[in-house]
N, C-alpha and C positions, 0 to 999 in steps of 0.2 A: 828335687830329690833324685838321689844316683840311684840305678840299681846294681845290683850286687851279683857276678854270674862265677859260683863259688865251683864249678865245672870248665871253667875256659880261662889259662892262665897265658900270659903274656912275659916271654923272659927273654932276656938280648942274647944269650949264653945260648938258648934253643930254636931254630930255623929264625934268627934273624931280628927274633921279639913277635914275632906273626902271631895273631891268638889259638891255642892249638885247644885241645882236649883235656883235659885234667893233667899236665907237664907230660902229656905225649907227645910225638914227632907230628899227630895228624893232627892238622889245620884246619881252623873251621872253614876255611874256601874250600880245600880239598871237599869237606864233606856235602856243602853247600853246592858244589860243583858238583858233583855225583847225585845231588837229590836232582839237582836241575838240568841234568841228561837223561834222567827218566830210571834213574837206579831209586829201587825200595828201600823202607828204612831195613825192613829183614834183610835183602840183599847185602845190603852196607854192614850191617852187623854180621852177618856171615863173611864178607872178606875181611871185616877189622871184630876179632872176635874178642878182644879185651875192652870195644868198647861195648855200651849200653845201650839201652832205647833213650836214657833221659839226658844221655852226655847226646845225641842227637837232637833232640828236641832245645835244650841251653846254646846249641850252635842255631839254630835257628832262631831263638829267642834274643839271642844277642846279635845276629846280624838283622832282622827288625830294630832292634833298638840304635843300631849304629848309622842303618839307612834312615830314621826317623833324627837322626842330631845333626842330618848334613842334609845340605842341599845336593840330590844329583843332578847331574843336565841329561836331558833328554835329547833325542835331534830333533824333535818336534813333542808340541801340545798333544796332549791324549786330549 
């Protein structure tokens, strides 16, 4: 069963086909990338103020599900 992430759309026309936010410029890495420097979801919503807390939360729901369809390589065993 696929799931369905009706907040993060993927278009060749828009930065490349990259998966972005509801047909915005910002990218779920961009945002993904700011949680994971130690930036808050308020912070983030404060410098990108057309989005949401839940187009936040669908970037991270779909980068869980993307890291869960692929194998990543590690440089070592955890």
């Amino acid at each position: 069963m696929r799931m369905a992430f009706p907040r993060i759309t993927a278009d060749p026309a828009r930065m490349g086909g990259v998966p972005c936010i509801r047909d915005t410029r910002v990218t779920v890495s961009m945002v993904l990338g700011r949680l994971g420097a130690g930036m808050t979801i308020d912070e983030l919503l404060a410098e990108y103020p057309y989005l949401d807390r839940e187009d936040v939360l669908a970037a991270l729901e779909f980068a869980a599900a993307v890291v869960n369809e692929h194998e990543v390589p590690l440089s070592r065993p955890a």
